[in-house]
Chimera marker file (.cmm) of the C-alpha trace (Angstrom):
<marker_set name="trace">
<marker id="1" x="-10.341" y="20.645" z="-15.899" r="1" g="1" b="0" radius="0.5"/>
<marker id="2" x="-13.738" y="19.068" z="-16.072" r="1" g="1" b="0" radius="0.5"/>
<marker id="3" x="-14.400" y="15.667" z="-13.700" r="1" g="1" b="0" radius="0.5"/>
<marker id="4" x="-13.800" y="13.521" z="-17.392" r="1" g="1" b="0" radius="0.5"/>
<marker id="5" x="-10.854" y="14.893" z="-18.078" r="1" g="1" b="0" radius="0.5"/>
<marker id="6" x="-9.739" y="14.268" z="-14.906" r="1" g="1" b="0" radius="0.5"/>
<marker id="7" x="-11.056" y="10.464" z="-14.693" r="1" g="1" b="0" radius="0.5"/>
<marker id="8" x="-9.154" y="9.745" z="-17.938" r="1" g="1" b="0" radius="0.5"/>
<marker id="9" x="-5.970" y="11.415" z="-16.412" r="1" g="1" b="0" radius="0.5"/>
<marker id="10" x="-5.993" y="9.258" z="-13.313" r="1" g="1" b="0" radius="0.5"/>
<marker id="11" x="-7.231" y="6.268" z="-14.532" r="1" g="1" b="0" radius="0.5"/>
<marker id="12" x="-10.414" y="6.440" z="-12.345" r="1" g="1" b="0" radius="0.5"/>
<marker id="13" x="-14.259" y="6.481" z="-13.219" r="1" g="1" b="0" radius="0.5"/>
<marker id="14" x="-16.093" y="9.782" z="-12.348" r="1" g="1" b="0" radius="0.5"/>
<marker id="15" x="-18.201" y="8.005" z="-9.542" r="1" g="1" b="0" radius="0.5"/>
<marker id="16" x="-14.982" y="6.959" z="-7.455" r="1" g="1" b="0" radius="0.5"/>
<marker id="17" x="-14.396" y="10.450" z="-7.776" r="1" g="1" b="0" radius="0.5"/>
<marker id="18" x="-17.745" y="12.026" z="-7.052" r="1" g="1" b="0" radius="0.5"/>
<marker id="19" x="-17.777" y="9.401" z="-3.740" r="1" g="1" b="0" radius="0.5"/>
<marker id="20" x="-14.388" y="10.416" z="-2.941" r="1" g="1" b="0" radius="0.5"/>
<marker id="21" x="-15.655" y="14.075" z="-2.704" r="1" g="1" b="0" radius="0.5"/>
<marker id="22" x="-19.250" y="12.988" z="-0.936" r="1" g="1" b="0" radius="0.5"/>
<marker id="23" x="-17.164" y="11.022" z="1.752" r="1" g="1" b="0" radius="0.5"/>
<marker id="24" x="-14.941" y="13.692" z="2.460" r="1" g="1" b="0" radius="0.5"/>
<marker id="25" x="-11.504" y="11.815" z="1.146" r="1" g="1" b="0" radius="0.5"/>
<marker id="26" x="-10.754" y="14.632" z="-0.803" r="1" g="1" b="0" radius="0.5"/>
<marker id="27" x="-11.647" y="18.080" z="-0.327" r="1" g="1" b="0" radius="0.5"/>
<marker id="28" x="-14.482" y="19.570" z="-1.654" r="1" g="1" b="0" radius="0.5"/>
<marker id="29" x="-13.757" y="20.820" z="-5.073" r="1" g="1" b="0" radius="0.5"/>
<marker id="30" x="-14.132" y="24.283" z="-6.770" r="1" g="1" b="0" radius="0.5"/>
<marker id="31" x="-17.266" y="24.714" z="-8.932" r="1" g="1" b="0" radius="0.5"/>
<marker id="32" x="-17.378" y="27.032" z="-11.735" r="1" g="1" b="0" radius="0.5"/>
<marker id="33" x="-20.213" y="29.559" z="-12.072" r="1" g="1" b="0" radius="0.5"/>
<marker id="34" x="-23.022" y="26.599" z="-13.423" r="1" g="1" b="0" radius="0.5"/>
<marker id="35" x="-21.892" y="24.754" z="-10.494" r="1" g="1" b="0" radius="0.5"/>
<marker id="36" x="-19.462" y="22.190" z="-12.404" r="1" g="1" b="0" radius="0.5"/>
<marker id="37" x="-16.574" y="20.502" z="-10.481" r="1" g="1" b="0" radius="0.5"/>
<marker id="38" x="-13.571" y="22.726" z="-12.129" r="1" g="1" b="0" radius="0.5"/>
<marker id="39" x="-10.556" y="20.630" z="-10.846" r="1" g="1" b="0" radius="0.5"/>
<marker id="40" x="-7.239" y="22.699" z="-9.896" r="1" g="1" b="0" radius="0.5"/>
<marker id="41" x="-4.473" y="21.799" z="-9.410" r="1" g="1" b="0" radius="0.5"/>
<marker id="42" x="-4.826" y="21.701" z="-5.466" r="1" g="1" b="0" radius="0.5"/>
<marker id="43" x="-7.653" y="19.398" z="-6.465" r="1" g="1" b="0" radius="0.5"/>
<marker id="44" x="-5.932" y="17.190" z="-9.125" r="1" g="1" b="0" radius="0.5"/>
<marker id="45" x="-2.958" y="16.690" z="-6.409" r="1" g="1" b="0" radius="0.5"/>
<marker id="46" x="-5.684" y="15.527" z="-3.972" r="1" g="1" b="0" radius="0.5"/>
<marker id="47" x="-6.723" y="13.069" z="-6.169" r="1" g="1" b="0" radius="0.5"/>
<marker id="48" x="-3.559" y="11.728" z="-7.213" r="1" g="1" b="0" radius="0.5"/>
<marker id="49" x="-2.423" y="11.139" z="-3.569" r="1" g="1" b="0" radius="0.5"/>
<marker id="50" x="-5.909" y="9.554" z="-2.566" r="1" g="1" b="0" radius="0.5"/>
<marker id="51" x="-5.367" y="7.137" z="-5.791" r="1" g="1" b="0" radius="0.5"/>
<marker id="52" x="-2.037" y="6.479" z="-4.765" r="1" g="1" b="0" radius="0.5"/>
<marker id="53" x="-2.152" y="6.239" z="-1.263" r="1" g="1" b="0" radius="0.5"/>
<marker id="54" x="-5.536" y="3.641" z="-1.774" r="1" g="1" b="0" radius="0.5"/>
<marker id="55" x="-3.670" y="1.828" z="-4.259" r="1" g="1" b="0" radius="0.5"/>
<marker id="56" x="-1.017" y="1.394" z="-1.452" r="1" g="1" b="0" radius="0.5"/>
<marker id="57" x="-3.833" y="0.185" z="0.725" r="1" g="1" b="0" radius="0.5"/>
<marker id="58" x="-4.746" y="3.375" z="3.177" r="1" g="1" b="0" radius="0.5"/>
<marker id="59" x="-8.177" y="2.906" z="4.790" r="1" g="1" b="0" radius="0.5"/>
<marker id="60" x="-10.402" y="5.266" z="3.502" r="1" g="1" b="0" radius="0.5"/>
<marker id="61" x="-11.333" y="6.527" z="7.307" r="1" g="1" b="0" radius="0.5"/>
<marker id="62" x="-7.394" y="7.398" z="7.345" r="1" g="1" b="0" radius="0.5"/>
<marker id="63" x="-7.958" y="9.436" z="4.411" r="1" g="1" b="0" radius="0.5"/>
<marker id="64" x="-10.921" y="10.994" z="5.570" r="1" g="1" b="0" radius="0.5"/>
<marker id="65" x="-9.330" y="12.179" z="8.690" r="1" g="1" b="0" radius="0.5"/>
<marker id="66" x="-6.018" y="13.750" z="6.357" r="1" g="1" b="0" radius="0.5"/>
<marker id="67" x="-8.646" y="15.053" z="4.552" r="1" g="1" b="0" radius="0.5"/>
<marker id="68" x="-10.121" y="16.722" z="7.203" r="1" g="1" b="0" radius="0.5"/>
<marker id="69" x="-7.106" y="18.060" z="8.896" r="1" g="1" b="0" radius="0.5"/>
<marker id="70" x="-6.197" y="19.949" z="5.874" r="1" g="1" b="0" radius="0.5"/>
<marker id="71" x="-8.827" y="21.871" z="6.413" r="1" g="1" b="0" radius="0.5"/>
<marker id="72" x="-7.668" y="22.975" z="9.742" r="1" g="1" b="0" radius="0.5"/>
<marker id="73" x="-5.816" y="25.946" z="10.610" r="1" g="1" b="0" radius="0.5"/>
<marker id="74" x="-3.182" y="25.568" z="13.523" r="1" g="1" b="0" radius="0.5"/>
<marker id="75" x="-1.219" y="23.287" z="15.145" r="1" g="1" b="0" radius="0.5"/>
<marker id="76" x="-4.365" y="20.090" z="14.940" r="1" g="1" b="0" radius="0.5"/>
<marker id="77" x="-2.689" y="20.662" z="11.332" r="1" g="1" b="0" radius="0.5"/>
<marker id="78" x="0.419" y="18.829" z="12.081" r="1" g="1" b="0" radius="0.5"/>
<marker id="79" x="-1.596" y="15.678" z="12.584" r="1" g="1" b="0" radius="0.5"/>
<marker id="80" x="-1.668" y="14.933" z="9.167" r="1" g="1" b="0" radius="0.5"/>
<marker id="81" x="1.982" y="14.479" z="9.418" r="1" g="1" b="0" radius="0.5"/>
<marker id="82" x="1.665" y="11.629" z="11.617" r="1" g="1" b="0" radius="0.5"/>
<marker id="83" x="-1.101" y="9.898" z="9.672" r="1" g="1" b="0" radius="0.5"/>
<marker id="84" x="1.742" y="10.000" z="7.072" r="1" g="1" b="0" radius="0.5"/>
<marker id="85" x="4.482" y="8.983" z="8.953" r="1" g="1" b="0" radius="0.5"/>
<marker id="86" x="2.241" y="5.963" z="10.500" r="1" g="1" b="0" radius="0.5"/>
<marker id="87" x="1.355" y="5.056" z="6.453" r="1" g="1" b="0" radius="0.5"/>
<marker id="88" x="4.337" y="4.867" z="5.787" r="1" g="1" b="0" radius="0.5"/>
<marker id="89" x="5.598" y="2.621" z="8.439" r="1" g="1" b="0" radius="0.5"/>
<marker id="90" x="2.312" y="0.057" z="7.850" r="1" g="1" b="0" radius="0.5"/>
<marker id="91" x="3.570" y="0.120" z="3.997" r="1" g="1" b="0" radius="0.5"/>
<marker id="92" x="7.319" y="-0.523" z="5.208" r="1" g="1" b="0" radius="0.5"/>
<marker id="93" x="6.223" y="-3.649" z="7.126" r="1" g="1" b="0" radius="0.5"/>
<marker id="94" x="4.164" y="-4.964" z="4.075" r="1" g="1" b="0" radius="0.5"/>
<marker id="95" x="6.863" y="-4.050" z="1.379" r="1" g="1" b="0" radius="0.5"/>
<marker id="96" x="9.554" y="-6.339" z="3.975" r="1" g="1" b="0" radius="0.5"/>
<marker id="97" x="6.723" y="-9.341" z="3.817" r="1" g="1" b="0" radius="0.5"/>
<marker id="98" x="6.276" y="-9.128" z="0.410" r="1" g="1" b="0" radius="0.5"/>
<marker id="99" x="9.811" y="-9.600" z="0.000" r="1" g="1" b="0" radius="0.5"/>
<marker id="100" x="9.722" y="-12.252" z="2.368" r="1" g="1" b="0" radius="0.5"/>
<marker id="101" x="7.569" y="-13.948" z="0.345" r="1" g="1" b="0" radius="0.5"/>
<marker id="102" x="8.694" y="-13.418" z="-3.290" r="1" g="1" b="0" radius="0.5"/>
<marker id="103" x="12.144" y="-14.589" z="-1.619" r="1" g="1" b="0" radius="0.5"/>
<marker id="104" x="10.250" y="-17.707" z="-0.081" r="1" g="1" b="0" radius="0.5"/>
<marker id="105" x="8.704" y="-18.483" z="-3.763" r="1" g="1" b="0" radius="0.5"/>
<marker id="106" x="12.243" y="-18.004" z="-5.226" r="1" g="1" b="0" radius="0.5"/>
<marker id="107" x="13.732" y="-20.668" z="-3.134" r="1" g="1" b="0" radius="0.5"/>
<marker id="108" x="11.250" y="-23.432" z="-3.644" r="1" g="1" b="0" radius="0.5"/>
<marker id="109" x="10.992" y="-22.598" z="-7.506" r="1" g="1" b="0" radius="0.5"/>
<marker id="110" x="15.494" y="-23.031" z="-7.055" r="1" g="1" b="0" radius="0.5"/>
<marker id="111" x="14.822" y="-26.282" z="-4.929" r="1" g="1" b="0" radius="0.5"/>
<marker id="112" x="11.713" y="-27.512" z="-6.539" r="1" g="1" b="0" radius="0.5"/>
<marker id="113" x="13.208" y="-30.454" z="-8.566" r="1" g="1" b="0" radius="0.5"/>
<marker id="114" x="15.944" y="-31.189" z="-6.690" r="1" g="1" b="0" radius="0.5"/>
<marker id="115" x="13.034" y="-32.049" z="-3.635" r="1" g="1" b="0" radius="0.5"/>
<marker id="116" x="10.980" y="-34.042" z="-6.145" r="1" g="1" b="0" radius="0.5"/>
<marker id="117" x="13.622" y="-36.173" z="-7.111" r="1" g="1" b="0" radius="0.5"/>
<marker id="118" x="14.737" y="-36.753" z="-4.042" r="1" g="1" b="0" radius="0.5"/>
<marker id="119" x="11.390" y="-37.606" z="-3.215" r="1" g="1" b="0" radius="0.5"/>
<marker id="120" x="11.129" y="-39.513" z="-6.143" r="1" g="1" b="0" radius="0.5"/>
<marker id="121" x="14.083" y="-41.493" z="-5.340" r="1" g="1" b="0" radius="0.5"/>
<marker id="122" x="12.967" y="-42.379" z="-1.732" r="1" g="1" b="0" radius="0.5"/>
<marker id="123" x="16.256" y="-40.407" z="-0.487" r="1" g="1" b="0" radius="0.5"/>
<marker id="124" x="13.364" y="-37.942" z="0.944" r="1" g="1" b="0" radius="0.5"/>
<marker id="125" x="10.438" y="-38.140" z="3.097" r="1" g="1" b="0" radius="0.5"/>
<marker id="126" x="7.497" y="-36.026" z="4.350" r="1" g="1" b="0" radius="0.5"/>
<marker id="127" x="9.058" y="-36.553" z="7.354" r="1" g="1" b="0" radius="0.5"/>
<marker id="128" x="13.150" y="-35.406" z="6.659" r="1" g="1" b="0" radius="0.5"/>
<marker id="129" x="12.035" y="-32.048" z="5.083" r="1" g="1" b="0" radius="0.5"/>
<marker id="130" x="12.725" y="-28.843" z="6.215" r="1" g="1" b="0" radius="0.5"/>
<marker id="131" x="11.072" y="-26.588" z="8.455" r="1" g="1" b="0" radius="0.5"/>
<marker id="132" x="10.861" y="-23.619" z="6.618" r="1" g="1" b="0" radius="0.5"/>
<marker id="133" x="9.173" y="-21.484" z="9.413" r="1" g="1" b="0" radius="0.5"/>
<marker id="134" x="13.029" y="-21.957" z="11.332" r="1" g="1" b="0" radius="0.5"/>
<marker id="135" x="14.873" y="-20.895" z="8.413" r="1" g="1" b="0" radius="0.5"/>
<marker id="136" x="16.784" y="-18.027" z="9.218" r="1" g="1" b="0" radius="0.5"/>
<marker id="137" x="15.687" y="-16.305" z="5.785" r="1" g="1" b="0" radius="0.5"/>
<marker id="138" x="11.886" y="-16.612" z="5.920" r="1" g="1" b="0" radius="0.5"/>
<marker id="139" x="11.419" y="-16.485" z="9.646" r="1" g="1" b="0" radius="0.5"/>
<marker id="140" x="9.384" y="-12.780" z="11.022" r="1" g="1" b="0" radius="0.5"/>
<marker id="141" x="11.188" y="-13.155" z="13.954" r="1" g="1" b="0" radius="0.5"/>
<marker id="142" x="14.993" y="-12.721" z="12.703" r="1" g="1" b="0" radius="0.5"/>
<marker id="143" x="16.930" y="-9.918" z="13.772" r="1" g="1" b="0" radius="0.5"/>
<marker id="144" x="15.293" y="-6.792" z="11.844" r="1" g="1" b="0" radius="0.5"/>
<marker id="145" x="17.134" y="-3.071" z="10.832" r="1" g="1" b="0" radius="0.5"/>
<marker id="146" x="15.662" y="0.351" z="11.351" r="1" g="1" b="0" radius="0.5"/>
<marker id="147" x="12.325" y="-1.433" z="12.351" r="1" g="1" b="0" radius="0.5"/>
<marker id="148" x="12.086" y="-3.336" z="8.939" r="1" g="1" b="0" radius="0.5"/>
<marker id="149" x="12.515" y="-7.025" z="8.296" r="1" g="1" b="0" radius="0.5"/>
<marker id="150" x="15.876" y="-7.037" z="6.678" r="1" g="1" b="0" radius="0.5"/>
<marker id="151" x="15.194" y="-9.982" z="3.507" r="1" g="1" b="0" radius="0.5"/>
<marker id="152" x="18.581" y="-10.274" z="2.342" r="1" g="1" b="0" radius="0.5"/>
<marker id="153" x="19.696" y="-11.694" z="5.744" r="1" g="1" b="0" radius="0.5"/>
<link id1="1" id2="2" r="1" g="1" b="0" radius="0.2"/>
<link id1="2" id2="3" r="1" g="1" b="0" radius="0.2"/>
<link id1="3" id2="4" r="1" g="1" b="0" radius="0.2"/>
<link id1="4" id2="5" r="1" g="1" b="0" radius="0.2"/>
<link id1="5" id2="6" r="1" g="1" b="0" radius="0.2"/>
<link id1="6" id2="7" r="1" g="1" b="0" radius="0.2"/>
<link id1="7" id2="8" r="1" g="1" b="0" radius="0.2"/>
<link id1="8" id2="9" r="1" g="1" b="0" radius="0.2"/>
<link id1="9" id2="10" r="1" g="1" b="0" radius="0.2"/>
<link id1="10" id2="11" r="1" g="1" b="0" radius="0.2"/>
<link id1="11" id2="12" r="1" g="1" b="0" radius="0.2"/>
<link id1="12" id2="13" r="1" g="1" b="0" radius="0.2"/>
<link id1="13" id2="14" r="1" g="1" b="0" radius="0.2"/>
<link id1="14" id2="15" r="1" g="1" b="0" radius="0.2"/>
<link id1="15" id2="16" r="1" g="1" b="0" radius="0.2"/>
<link id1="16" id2="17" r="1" g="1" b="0" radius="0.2"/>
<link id1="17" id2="18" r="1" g="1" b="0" radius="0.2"/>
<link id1="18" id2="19" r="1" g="1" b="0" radius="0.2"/>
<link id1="19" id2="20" r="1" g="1" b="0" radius="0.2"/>
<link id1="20" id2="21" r="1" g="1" b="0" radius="0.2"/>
<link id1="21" id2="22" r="1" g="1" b="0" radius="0.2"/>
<link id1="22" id2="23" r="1" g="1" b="0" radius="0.2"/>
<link id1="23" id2="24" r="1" g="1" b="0" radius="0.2"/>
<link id1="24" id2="25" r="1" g="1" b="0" radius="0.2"/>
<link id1="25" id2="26" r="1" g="1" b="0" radius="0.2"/>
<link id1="26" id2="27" r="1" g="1" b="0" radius="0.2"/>
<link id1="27" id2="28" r="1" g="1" b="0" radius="0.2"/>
<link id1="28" id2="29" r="1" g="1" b="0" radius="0.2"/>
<link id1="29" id2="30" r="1" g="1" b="0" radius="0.2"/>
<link id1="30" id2="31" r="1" g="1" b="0" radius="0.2"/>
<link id1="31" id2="32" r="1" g="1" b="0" radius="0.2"/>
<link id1="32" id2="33" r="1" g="1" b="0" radius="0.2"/>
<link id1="33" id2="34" r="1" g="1" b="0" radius="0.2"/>
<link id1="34" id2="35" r="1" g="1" b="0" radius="0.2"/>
<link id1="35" id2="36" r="1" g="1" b="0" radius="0.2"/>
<link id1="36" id2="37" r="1" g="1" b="0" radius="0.2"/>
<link id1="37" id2="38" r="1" g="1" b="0" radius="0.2"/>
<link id1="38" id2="39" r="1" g="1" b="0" radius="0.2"/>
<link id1="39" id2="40" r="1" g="1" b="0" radius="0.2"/>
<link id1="40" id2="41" r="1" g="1" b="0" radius="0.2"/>
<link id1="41" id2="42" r="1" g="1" b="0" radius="0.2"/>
<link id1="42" id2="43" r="1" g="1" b="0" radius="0.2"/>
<link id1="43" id2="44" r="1" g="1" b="0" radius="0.2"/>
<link id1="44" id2="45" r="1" g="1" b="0" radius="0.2"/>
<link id1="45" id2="46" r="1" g="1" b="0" radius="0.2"/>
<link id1="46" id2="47" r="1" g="1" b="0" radius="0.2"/>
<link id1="47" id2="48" r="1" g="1" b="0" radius="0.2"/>
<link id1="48" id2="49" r="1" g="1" b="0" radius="0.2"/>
<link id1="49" id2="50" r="1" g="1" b="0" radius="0.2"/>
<link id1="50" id2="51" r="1" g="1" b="0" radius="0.2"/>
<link id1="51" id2="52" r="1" g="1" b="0" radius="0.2"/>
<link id1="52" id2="53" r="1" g="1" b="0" radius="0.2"/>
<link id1="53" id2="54" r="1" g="1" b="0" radius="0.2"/>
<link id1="54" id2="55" r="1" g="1" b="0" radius="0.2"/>
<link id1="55" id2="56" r="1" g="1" b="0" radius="0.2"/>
<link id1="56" id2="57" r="1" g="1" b="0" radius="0.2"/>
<link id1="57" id2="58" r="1" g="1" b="0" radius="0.2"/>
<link id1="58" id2="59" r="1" g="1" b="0" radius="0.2"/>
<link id1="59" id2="60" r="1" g="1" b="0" radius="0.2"/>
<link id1="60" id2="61" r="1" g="1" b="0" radius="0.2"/>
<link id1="61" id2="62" r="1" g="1" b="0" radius="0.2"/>
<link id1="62" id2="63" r="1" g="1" b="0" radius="0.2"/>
<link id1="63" id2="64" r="1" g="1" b="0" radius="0.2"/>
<link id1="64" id2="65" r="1" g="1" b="0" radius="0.2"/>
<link id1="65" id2="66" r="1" g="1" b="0" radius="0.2"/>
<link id1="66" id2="67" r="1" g="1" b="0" radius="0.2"/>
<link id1="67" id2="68" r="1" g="1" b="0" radius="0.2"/>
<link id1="68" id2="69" r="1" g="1" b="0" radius="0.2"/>
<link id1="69" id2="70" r="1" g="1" b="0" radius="0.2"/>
<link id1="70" id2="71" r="1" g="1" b="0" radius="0.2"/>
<link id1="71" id2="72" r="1" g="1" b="0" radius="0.2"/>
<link id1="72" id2="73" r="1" g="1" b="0" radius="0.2"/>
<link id1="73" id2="74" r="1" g="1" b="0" radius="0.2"/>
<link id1="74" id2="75" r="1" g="1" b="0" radius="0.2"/>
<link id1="75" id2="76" r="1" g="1" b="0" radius="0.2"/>
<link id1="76" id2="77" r="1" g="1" b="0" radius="0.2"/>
<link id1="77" id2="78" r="1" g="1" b="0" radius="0.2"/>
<link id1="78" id2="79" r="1" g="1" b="0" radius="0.2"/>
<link id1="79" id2="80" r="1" g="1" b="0" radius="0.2"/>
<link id1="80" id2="81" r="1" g="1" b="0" radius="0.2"/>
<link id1="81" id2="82" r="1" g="1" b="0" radius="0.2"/>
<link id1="82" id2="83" r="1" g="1" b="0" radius="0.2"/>
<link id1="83" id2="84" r="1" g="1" b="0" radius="0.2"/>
<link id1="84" id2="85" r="1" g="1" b="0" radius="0.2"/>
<link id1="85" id2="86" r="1" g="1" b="0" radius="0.2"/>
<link id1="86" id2="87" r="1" g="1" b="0" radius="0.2"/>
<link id1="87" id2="88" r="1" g="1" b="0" radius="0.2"/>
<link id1="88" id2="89" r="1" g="1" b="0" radius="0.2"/>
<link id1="89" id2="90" r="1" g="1" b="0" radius="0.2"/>
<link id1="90" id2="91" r="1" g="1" b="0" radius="0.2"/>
<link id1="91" id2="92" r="1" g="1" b="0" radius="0.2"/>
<link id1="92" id2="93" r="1" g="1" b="0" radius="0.2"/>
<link id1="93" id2="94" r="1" g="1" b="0" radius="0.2"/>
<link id1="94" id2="95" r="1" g="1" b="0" radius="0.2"/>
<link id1="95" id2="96" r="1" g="1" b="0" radius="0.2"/>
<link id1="96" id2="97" r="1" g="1" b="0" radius="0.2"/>
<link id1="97" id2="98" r="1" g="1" b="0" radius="0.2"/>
<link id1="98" id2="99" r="1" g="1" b="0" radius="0.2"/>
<link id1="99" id2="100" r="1" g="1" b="0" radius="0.2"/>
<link id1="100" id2="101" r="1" g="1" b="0" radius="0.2"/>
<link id1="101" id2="102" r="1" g="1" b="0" radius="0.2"/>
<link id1="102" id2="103" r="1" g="1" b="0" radius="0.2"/>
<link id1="103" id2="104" r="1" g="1" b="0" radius="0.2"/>
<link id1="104" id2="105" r="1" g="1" b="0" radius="0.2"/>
<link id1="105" id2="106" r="1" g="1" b="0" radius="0.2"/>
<link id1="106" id2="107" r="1" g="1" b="0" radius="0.2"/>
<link id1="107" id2="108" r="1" g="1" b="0" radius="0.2"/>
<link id1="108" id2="109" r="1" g="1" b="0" radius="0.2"/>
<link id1="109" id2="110" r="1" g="1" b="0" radius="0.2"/>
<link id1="110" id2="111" r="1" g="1" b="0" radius="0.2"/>
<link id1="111" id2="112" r="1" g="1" b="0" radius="0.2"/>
<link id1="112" id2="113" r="1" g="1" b="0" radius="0.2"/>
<link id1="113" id2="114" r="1" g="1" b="0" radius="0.2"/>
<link id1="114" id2="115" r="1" g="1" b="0" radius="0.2"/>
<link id1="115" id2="116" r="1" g="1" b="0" radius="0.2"/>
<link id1="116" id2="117" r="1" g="1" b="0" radius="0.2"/>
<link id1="117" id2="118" r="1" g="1" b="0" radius="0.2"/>
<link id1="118" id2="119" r="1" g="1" b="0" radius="0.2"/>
<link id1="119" id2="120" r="1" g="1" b="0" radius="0.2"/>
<link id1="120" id2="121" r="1" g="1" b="0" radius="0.2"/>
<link id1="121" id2="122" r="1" g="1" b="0" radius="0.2"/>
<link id1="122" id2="123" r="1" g="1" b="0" radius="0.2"/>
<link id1="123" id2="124" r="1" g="1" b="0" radius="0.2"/>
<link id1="124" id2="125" r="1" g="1" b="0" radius="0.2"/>
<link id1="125" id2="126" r="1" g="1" b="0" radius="0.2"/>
<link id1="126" id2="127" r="1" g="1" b="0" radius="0.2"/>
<link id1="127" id2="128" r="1" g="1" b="0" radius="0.2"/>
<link id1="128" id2="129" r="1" g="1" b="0" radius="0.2"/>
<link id1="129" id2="130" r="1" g="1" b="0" radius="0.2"/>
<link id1="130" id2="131" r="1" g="1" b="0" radius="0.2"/>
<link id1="131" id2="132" r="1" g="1" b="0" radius="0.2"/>
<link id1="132" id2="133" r="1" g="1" b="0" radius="0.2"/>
<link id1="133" id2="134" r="1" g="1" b="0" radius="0.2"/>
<link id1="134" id2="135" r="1" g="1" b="0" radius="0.2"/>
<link id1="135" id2="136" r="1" g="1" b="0" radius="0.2"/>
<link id1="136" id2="137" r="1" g="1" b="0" radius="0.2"/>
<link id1="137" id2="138" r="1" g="1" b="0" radius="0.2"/>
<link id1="138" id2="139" r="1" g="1" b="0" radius="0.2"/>
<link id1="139" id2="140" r="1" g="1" b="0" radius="0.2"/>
<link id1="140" id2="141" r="1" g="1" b="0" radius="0.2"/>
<link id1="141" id2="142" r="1" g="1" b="0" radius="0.2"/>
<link id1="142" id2="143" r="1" g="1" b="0" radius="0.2"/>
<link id1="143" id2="144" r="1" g="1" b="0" radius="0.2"/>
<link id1="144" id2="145" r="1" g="1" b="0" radius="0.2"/>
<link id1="145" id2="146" r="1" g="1" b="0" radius="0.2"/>
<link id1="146" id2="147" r="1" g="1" b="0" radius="0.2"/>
<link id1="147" id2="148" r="1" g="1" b="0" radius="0.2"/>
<link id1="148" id2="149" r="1" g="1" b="0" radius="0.2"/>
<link id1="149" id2="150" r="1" g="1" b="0" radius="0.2"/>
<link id1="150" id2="151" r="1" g="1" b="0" radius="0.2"/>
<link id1="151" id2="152" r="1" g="1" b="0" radius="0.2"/>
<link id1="152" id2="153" r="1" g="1" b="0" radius="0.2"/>
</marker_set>
C-alpha cells in the first residue's frame, strides 16, 4: 500500500506520516525496488497505534522511545511494556477527571435555575452558596479505587 492510500485509510496527511517516519515514531518503512514507502501490515499497525495513542495524548518522545525499543532484541525489549503500562495509567487518571468534570457540568446544568431563582428571589446570596471544591462528588481528594478517582461516589 502506497503512503496515499494509507493517509486516506487513517485519516492522516502524508507529511504527518513522512515526519512520523523522519522522527523515528514509527519504524522505518519498507521501500519497494524505486525506493517507494510500500506500507505492510507491520507498518500500517504502527501507524494506527501512533494515531491512536497521539490522539490519546502520548508525547511524541514516548513514542519515539517505543519506537525505538522495538527495534531491540533482548530483554531492553520489555521496556516497551512499561511505557504502555505507564500510558495507560496517565490516560486512566485523565478519563476519571474528565468524568469529574462532565459530572460537575451535569450538576450545575440540574441546579442551574433552581440557583437563579433563588438568587433572583433574594433567598440566595454570593455569600450562602456552596463550596463545590468540598463536595464529596467533585473533590480529587475523595477516597479513590484501584488508583482511579471513582466518579459515581
Amino acid at each position: 500500500m502506497n503512503i496515499k492510500e494509507v493517509a486516506d485509510l487513517f485519516n492522516l496527511t502524508t507529511d504527518t506520516i513522512r515526519y512520523y517516519e523522519k522522527i523515528g515514531v514509527i519504524p522505518p518503512v519498507t521501500r519497494d525496488q524505486r525506493g517507494y514507502r510500500d506500507f505492510q501490515k507491520k507498518d500500517l499497525n504502527w501507524v494506527f497505534l501512533v494515531k491512536s495513542l497521539r490522539n490519546a495524548g502520548v508525547s511524541i518522545e514516548s513514542l519515539i522511545e517505543f519506537a525505538r525499543l522495538s527495534q531491540i532484541q533482548g530483554d531492553e525489549r520489555l521496556a516497551q511494556k512499561d511505557i504502555l503500562k505507564n500510558q495507560l495509567n496517565e490516560l486512566d487518571e485523565k478519563i476519571a477527571e474528565l468524568h469529574q468534570t462532565r459530572d460537575l457540568l451535569a450538576y450545575k446544568i440540574e441546579t442551574y435555575d433552581e440557583h437563579i431563582a433563588l438568587f433572583n428571589s433574594g433567598k440566595m446570596t454570593e455569600d450562602q452558596i456552596e463550596e463545590l471544591w468540598k463536595m464529596k462528588h467533585f473533590n480529587k481528594n475523595k477516597e479513590t479505587t484501584g488508583g482511579i478517582i471513582n466518579a459515581n461516589s
